[in-house]
C-alpha positions in Angstrom: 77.1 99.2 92.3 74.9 96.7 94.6 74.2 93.6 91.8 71.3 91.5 92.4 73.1 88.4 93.2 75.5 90.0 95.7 75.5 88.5 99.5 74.1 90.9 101.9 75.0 91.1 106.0 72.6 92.4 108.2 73.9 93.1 111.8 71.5 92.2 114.7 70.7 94.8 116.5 67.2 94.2 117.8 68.0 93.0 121.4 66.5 94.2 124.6 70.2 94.4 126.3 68.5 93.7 129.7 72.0 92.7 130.8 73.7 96.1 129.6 70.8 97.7 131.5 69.4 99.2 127.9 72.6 100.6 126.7 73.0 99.6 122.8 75.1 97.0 123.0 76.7 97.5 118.9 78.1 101.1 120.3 79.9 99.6 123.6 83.6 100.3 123.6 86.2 97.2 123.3 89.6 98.0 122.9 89.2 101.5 122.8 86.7 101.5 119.0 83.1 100.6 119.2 82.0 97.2 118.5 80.1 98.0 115.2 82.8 99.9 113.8 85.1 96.7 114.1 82.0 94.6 112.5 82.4 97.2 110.1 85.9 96.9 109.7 85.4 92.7 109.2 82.3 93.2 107.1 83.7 95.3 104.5 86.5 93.0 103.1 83.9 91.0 101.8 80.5 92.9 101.3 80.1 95.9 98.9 78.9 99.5 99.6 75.2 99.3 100.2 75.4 95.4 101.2 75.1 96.0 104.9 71.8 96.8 107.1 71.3 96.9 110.7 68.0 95.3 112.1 67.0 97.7 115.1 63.9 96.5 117.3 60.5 97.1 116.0 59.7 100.4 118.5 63.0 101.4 118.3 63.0 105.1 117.3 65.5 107.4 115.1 68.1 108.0 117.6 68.4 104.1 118.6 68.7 104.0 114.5 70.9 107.2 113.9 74.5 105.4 115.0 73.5 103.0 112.2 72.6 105.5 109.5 74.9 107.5 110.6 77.6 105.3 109.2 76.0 105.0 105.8 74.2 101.6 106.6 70.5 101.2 105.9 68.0 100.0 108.7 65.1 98.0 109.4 63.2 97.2 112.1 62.0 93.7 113.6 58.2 93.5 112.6 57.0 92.3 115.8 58.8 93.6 119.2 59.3 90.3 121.8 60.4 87.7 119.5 63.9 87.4 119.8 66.8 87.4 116.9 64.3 85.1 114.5 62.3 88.6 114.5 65.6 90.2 113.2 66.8 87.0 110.4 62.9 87.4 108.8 63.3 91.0 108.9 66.8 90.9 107.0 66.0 88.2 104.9 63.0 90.4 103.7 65.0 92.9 103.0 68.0 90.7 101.1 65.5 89.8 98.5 66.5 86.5 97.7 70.2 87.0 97.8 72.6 85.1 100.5 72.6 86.7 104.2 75.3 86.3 106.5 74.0 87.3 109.7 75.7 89.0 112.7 75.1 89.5 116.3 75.6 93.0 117.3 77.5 91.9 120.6 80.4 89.8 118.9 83.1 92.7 118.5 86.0 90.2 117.8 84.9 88.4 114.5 87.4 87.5 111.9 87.1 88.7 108.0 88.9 85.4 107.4 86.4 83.5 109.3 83.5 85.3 107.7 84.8 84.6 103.7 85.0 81.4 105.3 81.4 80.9 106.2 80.7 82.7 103.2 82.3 80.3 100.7 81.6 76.9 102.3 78.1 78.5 101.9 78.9 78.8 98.5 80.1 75.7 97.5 77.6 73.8 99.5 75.1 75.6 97.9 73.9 75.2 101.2 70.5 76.6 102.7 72.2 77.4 106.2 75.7 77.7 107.0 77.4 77.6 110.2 79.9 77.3 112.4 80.6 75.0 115.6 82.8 76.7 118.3 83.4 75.2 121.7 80.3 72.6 121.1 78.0 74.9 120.4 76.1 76.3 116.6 76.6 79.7 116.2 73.5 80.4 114.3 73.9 84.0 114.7 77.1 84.0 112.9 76.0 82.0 110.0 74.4 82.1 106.1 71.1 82.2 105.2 69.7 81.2 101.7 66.5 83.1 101.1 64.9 79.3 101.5 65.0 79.6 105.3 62.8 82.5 105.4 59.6 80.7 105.1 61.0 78.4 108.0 61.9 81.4 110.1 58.1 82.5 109.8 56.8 79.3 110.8 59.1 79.1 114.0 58.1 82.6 114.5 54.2 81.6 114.0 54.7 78.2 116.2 56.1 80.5 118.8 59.4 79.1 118.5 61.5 81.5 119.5 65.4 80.1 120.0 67.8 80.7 117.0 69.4 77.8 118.0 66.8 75.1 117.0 67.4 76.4 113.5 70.3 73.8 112.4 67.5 71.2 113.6 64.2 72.7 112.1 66.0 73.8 108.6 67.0 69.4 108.4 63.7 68.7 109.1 62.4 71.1 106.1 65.0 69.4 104.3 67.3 72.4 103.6 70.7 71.9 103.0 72.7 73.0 106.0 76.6 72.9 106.1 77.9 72.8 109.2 81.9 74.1 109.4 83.5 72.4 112.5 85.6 74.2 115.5 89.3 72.5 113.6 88.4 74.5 110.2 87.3 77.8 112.4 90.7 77.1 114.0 92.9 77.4 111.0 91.8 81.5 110.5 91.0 82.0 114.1 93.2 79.9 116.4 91.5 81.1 119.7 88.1 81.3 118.4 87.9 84.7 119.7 85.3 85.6 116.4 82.5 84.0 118.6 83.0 85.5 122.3 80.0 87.7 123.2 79.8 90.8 125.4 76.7 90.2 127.5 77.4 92.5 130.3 79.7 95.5 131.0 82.3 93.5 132.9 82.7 91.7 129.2 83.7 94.8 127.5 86.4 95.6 130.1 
């Protein structure tokens, strides 16, 4: 049974795909098994039956939505079509209800259980507000914890029309969160090549 103060995952499903040319990107074949069913896979050492949700764009209709529910997950759509994967966070934050989210682009088909428990318990410990990881230079903000704190700074960058998940790390210091950052040398020691945070933006990606 789901307990109040168990972490959620919500799996970011709301993109337009323009690179795919529409086709639903969570459903592309790597390796011969659908990306979501390996999230799936990851997810479920570490969240409990009922923990998961996909965020589906807010016109998407029940067949974009079945392949989710389909696999027992629950759905909700982006309130507002246009505004990129903050849309999606405020949406799955909503629907978290005050417990911690780690959130999940739909497009990552390679991520690590043992780099999400990490994430997950340096989150934790930190108690922080917004945990992430650095790979290659870069935040990965759409691989990352959310405390139910950022949702009143996703709304603002939302309202401000601020629109890019990456300015996050930077607007959630500035609110004075707590955000814990978890560098590429820890990543490393789980995933040696990184491979959790490679994206499959067009269809020569999933080859």
């Amino acid at each position: 049974m789901l307990r109040p103060s168990d972490p959620r995952a919500a799996i970011l499903a709301g993109g337009l795909a323009t690179r795919m040319h529409g086709r639903n990107k969570a459903l592309i074949e790597v390796d011969g098994r659908a990306i979501l069913d390996r999230q799936l896979d990851a997810l479920g050492a570490r969240f409990a039956p009922g923990a998961v949700v996909a965020v589906v764009a807010a016109g998407a209709g029940d067949d974009a939505a079945a392949p989710f529910a389909a696999r027992g997950l629950a759905v909700v759509r982006d309130r507002e079509g246009g505004q990129g994967p903050l849309a999606g966070l405020a949406a799955a934050l909503a629907w978290a209800d005050g417990a911690l989210l780690f959130a999940l682009a739909c497009d990552m088909p390679s991520v690590d259980p043992r780099v999400i428990a990490l994430i997950l318990d340096r989150a934790c410990a930190a108690h922080a507000d917004l945990a992430l990881p650095v790979a290659d230079g870069r935040a990965q903000p759409l691989c990352a914890c959310y405390s139910a704190r950022c949702a009143p700074l996703i709304e603002r960058q939302l309202a401000a029309g601020q629109r890019r998940a990456s300015a996050l790390p930077d607007a959630a210091r500035a609110a004075g969160l707590i955000v814990e950052v978890i560098e590429a040398e820890e990543l490393r020691t789980v995933d040696p090549d990184l491979r959790s945070f490679v994206n499959v933006n067009s269809p020569s990606d999933a080859t």
